[in-house]
KESE-504180 format. One line per 4 residues: number of its first residue (from 0); their letters; for each residue z, y, x of N, C-alpha, C, O. Coordinates in nm, 3 decimals, padded with zeros to 5 digits, always signed. Atoms other than C-alpha are relative to their C-alpha. Layout:
// KESE-504180
NUM> A> Z:Y:X:Z:Y:X:Z:Y:X:Z:Y:X  ... $
//
This chain:
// KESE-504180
0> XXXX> -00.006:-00.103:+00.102:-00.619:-00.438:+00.856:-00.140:+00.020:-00.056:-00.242:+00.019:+00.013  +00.145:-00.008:+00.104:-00.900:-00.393:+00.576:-00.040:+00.153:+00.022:+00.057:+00.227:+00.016  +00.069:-00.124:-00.039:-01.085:-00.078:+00.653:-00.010:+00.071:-00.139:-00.110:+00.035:-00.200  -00.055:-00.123:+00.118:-00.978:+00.189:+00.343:-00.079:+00.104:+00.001:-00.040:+00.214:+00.041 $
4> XXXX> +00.125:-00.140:+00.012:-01.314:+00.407:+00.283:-00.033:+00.009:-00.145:-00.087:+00.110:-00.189  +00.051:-00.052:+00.093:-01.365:+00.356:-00.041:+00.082:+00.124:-00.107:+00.028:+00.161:-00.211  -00.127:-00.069:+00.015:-01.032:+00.598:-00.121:-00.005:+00.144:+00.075:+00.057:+00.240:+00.029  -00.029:-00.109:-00.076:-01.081:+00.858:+00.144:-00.053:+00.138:-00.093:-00.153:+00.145:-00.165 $
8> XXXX> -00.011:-00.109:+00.083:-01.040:+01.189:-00.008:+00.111:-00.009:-00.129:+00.163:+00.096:-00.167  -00.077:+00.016:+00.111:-00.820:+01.047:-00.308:+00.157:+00.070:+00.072:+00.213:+00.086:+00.181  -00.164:-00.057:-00.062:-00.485:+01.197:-00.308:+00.109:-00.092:+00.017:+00.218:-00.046:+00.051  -00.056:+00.118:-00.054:-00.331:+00.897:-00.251:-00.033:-00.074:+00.094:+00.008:-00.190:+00.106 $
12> XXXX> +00.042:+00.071:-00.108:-00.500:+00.820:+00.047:+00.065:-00.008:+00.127:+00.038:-00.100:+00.203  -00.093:+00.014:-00.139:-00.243:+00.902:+00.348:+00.098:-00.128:-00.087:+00.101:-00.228:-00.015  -00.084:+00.077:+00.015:+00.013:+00.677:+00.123:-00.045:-00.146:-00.022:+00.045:-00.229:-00.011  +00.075:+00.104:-00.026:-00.244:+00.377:+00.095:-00.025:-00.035:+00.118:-00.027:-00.156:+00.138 $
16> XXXX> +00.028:+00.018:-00.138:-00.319:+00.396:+00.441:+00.156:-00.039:+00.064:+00.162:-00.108:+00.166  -00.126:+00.005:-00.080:+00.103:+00.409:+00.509:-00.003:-00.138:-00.048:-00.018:-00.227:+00.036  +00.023:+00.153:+00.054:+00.091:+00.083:+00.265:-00.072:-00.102:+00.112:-00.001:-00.162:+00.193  +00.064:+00.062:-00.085:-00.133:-00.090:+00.462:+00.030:-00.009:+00.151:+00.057:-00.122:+00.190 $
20> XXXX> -00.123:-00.040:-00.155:+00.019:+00.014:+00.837:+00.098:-00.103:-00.008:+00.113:-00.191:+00.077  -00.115:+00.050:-00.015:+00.305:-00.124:+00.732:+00.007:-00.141:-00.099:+00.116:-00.194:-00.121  +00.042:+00.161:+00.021:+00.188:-00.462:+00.574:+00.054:-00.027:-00.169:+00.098:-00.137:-00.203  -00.060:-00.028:+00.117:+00.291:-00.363:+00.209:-00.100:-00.073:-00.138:-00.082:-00.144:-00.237 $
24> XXXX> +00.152:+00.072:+00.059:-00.081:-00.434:+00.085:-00.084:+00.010:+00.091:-00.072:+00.062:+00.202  +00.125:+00.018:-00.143:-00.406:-00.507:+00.257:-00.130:+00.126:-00.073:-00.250:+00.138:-00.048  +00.095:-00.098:+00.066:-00.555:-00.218:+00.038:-00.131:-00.020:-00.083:-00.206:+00.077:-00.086  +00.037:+00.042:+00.099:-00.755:-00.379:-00.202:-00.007:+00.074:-00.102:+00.048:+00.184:-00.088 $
28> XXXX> -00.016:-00.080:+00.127:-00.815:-00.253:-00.572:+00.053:-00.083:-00.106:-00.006:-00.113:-00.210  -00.095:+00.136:+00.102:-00.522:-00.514:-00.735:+00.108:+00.106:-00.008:+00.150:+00.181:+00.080  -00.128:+00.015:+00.014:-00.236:-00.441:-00.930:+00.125:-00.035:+00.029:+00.235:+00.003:-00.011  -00.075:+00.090:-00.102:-00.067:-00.633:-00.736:+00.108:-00.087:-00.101:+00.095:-00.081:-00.223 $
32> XXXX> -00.118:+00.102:+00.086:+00.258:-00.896:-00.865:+00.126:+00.115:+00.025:+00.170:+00.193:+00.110  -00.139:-00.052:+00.025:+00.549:-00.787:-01.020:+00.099:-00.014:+00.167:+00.157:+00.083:+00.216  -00.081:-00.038:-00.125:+00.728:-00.873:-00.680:-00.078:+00.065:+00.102:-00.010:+00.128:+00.183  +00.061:-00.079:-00.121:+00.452:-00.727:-00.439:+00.064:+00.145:-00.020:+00.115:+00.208:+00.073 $
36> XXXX> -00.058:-00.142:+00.034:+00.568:-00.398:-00.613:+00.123:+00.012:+00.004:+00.149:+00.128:+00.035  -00.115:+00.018:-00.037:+00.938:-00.490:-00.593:+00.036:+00.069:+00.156:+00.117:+00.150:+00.203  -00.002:-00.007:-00.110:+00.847:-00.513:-00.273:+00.018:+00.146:+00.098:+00.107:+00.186:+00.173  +00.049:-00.137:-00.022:+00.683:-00.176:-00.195:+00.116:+00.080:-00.052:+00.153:+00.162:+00.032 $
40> XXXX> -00.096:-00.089:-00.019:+00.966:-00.004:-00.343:+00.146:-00.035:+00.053:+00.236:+00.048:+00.061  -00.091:+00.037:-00.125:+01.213:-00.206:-00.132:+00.017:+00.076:+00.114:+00.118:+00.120:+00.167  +00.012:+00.004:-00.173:+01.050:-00.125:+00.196:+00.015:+00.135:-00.015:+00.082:+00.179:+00.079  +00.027:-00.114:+00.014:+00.994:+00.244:+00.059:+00.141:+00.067:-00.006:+00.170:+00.178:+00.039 $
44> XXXX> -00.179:-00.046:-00.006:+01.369:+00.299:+00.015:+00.115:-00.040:+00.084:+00.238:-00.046:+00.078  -00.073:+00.047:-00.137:+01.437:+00.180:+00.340:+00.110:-00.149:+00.034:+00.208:-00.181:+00.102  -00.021:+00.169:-00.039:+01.471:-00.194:+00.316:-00.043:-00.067:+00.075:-00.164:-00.054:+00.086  +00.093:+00.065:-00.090:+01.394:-00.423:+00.565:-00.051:-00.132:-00.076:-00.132:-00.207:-00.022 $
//
């Protein structure tokens, strides 16, 4: 796991940190691909 400091305090920082936990992204500052985001709201709506 990529160490997530440059974020801390943002208000999106517990749900970047859940991202990352759970192997969604490696927390980076990318847009990510049309399916990485597929993805993320797959796993987020309780997909395996």
């Amino acid at each position: 796991m990529l160490a997530v400091t440059d974020s801390a305090g943002a208000y999106y920082y517990n749900a970047m940190l859940w991202a990352v936990e759970n192997g969604i992204t490696n927390g980076t500052n990318t847009e990510g691909t049309r399916g990485q985001r597929v993805t993320f709201l797959y796993r987020e709506l309780g997909g395996q």
